[in-house]
C-alpha positions as CSV (number, residue, x, y, z in Angstrom):
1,X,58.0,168.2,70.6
2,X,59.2,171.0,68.2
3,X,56.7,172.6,65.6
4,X,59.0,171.2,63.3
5,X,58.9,167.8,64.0
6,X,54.7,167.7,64.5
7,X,54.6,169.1,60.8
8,X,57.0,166.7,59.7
9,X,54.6,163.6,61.0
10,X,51.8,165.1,59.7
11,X,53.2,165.7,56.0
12,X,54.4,161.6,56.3
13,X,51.2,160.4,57.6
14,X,49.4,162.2,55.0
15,X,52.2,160.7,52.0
16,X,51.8,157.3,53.5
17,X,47.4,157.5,53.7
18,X,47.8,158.3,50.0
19,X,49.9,155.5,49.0
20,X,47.8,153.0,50.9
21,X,44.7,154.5,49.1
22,X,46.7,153.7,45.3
23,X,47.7,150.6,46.4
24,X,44.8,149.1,47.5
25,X,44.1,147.9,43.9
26,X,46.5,145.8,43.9
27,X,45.8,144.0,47.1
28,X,42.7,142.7,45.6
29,X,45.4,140.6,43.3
30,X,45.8,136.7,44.1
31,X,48.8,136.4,45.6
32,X,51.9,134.8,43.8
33,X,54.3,132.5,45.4
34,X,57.3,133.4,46.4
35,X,59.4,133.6,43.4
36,X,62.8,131.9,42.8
37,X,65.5,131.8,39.9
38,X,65.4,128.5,38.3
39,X,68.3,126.2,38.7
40,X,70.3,125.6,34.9
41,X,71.1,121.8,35.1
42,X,74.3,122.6,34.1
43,X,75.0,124.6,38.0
44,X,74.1,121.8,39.5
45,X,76.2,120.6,42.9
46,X,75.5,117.1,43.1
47,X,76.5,114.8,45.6
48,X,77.7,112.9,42.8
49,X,80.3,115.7,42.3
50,X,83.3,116.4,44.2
51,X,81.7,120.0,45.8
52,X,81.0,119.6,49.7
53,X,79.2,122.8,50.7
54,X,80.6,123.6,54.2
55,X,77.7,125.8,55.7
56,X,78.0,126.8,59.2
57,X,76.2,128.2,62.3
58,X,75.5,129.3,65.7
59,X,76.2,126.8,68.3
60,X,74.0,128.6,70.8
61,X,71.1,129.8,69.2
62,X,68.2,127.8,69.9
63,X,65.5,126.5,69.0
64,X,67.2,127.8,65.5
65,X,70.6,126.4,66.0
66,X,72.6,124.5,68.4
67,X,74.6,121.6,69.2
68,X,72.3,118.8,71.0
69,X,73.3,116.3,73.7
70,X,74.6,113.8,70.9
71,X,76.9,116.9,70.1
72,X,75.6,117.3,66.6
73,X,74.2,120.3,64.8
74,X,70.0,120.2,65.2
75,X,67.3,123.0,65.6
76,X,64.8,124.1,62.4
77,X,67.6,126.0,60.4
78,X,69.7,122.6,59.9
79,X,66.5,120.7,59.6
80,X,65.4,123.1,56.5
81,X,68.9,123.1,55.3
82,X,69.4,119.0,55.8
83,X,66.2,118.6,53.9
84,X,66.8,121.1,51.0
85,X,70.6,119.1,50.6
86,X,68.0,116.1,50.3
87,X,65.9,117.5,47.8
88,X,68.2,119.7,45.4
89,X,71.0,116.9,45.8
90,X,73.7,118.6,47.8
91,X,76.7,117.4,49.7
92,X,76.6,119.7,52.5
93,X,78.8,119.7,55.6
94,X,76.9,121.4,58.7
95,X,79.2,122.4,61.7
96,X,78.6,125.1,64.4
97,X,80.5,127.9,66.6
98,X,80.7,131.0,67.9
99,X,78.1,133.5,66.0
100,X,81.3,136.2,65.5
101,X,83.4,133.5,64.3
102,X,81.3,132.1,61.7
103,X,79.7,135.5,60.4
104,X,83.4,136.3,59.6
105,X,84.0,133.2,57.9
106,X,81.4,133.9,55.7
107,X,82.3,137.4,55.3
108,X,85.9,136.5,54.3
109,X,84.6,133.7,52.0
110,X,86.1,131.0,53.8
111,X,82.6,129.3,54.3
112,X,79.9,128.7,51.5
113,X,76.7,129.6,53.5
114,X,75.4,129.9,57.2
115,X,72.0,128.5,58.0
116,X,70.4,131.5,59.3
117,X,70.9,135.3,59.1
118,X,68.8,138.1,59.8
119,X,69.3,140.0,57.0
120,X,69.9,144.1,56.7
121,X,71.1,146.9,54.5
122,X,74.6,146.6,55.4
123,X,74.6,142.5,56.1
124,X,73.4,142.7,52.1
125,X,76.9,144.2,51.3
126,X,78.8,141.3,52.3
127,X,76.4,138.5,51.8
128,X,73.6,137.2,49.5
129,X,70.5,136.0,50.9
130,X,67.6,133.4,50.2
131,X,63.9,134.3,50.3
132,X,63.0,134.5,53.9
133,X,61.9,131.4,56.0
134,X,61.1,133.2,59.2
135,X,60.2,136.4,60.8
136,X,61.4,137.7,63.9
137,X,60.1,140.2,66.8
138,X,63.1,142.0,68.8
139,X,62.0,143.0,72.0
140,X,62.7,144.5,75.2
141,X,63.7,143.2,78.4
142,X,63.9,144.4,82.0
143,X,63.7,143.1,85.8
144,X,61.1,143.2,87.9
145,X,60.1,146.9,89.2
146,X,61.6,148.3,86.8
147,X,60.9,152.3,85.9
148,X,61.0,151.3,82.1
149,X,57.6,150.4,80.8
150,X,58.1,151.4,77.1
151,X,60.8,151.1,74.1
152,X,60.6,155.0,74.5
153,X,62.3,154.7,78.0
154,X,65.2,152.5,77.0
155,X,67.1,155.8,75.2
156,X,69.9,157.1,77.8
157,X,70.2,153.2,79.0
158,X,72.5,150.4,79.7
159,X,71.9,148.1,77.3
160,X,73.0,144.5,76.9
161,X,73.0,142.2,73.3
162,X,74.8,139.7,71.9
163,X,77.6,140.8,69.7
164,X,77.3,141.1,66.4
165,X,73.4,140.1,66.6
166,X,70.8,141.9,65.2
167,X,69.8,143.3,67.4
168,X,73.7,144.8,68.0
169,X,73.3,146.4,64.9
170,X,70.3,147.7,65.4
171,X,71.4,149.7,68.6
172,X,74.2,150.8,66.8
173,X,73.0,152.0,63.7
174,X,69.9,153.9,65.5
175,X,72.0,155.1,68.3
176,X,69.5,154.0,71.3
177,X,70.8,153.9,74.5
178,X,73.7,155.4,76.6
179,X,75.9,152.4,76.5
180,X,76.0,149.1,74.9
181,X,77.4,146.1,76.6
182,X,77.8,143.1,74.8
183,X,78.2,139.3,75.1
184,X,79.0,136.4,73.5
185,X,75.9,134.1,73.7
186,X,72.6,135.7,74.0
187,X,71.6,132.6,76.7
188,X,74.1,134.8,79.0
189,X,71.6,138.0,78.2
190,X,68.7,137.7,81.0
191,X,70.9,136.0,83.7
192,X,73.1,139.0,82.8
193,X,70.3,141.3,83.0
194,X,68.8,139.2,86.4
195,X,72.1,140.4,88.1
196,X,71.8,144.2,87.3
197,X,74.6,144.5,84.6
198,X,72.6,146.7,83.2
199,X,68.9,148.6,82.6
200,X,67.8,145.9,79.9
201,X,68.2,143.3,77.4
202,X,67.4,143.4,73.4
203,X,66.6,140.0,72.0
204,X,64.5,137.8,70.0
205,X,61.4,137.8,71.7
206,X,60.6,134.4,70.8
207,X,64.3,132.6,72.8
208,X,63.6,135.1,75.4
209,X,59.9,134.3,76.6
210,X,61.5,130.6,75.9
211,X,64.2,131.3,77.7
212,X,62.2,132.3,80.7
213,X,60.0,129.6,80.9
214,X,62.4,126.9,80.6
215,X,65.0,128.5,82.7
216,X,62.1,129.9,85.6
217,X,63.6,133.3,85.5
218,X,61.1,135.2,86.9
219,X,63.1,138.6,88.2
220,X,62.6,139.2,84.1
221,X,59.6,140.0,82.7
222,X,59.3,141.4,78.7
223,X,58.1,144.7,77.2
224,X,55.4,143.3,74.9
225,X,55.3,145.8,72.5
226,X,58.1,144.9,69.7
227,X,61.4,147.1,68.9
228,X,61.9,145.4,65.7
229,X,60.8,142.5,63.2
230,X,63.4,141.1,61.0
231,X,63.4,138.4,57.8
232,X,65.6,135.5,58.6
233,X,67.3,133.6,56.0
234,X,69.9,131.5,54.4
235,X,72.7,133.8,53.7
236,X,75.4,132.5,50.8
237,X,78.9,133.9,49.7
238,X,78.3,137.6,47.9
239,X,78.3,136.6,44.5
240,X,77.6,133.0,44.4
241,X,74.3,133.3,42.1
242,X,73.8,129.5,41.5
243,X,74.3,128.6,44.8
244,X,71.5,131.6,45.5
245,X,69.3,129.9,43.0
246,X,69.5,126.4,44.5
247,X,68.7,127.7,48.1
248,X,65.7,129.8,47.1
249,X,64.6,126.6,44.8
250,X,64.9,124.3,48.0
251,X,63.0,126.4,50.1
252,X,60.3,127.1,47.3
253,X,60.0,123.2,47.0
254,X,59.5,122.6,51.3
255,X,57.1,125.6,51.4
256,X,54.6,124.5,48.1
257,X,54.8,121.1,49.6
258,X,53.8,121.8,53.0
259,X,56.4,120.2,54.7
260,X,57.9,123.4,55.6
261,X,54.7,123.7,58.0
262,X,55.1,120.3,59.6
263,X,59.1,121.5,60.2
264,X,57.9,124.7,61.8
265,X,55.4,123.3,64.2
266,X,57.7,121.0,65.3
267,X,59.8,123.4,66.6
268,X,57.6,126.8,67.2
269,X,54.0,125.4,67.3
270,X,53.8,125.1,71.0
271,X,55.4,128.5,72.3
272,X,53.9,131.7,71.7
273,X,54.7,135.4,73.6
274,X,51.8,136.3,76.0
275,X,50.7,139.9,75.3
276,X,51.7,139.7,71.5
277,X,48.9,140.4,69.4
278,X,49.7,137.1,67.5
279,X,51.2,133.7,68.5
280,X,54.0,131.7,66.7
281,X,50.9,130.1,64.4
282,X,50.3,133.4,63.0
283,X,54.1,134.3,62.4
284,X,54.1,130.9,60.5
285,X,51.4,132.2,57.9
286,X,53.5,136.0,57.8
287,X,57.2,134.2,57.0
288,X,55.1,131.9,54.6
289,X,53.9,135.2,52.9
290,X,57.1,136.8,53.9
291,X,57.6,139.4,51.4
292,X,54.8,141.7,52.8
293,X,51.8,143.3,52.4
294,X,50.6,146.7,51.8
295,X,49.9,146.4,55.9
296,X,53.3,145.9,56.3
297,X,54.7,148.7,54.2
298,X,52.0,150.9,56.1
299,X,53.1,149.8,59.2
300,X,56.6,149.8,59.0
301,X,56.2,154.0,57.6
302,X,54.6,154.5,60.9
303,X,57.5,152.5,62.9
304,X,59.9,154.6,61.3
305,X,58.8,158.0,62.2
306,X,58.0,156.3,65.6
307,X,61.4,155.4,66.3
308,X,62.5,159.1,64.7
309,X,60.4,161.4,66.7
310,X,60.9,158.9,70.4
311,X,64.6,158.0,69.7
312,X,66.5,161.3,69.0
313,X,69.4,160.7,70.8
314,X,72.1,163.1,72.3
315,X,74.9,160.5,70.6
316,X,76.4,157.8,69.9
317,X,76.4,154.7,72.7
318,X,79.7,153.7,74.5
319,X,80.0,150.5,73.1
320,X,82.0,147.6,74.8
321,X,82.0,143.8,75.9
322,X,80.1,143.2,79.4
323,X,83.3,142.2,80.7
324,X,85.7,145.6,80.3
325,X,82.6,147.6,81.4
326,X,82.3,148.7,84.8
């Protein structure tokens, strides 16, 4: 490692221990709810009115979204958005398809909301999003016997993720890997990865392990330690601040009533990733408190100069769908 780079983490780690030490005041504070922008009566979209919200999704993202054996929209984003429609009175039509389709529907405005986005820097440009309802773990995976053991190793890889994921844009924008090869549906990812298409996988952690388990892949096995966490939300057209207001007042209302729990066990209370140092339980209690902690902020400085002294890379990744790569 060059002299410069050791001083460099030593100058941020010292900034970052000194920031924690004025904070900690204010982590003695009771915490506040999350906080939402109260609805005007007047902005109201009633069932009663002629406004259908069309909101859309990803037909192949479960347990979060997906289309069920009766062929209708189900997993616990369209439960939490059928039940804020309930609760703020909203005529909502739900329908799903392919995640690039309906991120550019969005995008272009054609659509008034998706369920669930993970939301980013650049994502915020195009799109407005709610107060988070979940928090996800990216990980790492790789067959059986293979030389990678860390997210250090993955830098100079082939690398496969769903397009326009995440965890896509995450590659991208941090430039890991030698080449990216993308696909569709992130349920082709670890068959994908089973066959040798490539070094490893990037996906949520959570419909991985699941994934696994349900599927009996066992050529796969996952890197414990996390690439990434992400806040997942209801994203709404750029712009459309009472549309916003009644989202974040829904989810305020299911999450000071408890019922978001009960919603979220249902779903996540029986899987949780072996080797994490929490299970799904404990995520439930960080996306209820989901706009962090001084922990978090600490953390994440740490992460950051993680990822910038392991991840220098010599360039940009060939990027291209699975199928044109040889």
């Amino acid at each position: 490692m060059k002299p410069s780079r050791v001083l460099l983490s030593v100058l941020l780690a010292v900034i970052s221990l000194s920031a924690l030490l004025l904070l900690l005041p204010l982590t003695r504070q009771k915490p506040q709810p999350d906080a939402f922008v109260p609805l005007l009566e007047t902005q109201k979209l009633g069932s009663g009115s002629e406004t259908t919200l069309r909101a859309r999704g990803d037909w192949g993202y479960p347990p979060f979204e997906f289309v069920n054996e009766q062929g209708e929209p189900d997993g616990f984003n369209i439960e939490i958005l059928r039940r804020i429609a309930e609760l703020m009175n909203l005529d909502i039509e739900i329908s799903l398809g392919p995640w690039e389709t309906v991120r550019q529907e969005l995008e272009q405005g054609e659509i008034d909301l998706l369920a669930g986005m993970y939301k980013t820097a650049e994502r915020d440009k195009v799109a407005d999003f709610t107060i988070p309802h979940f928090i996800s773990s990216y990980g790492v995976f790789v067959r059986e016997g293979s030389p990678i053991a860390s997210i250090e190793d993955i830098q100079g890889k082939r690398i496969l993720v769903q397009a326009q994921d995440v965890g896509h844009d995450y590659l991208l924008n941090q430039e890991i890997g030698a080449e990216i090869l993308t696909v569709d549906s992130w349920e082709a990812l670890l068959p994908a990865l089973e066959s040798g298409r490539a070094d490893c996988a990037v996906l949520s952690m959570l419909q991985g392990v699941r994934q696994l388990q349900q599927q009996e892949i066992r050529g796969v096995r996952l890197i414990t330690q996390p690439l990434f966490q992400q806040k997942y939300s209801i994203a709404v057209q750029e712009g459309n601040a009472a549309l916003l207001a009644t989202m974040n007042e829904g989810l305020s209302l299911l999450k000071s009533s408890g019922e978001y729990d009960q919603i979220f066990e249902r779903w996540f209370g029986v899987y949780t990733v072996p080797g994490l140092f929490h299970s799904l339980p404990a995520l439930k209690s960080l996306a209820k408190g989901c706009f962090g902690n001084i922990f978090t902020v600490f953390a994440f400085t740490y992460g950051v100069l993680f990822l910038d002294l392991f991840f220098a890379p010599p360039g940009k990744p060939k990027n291209c769908r699975i199928e044109q790569c040889p």
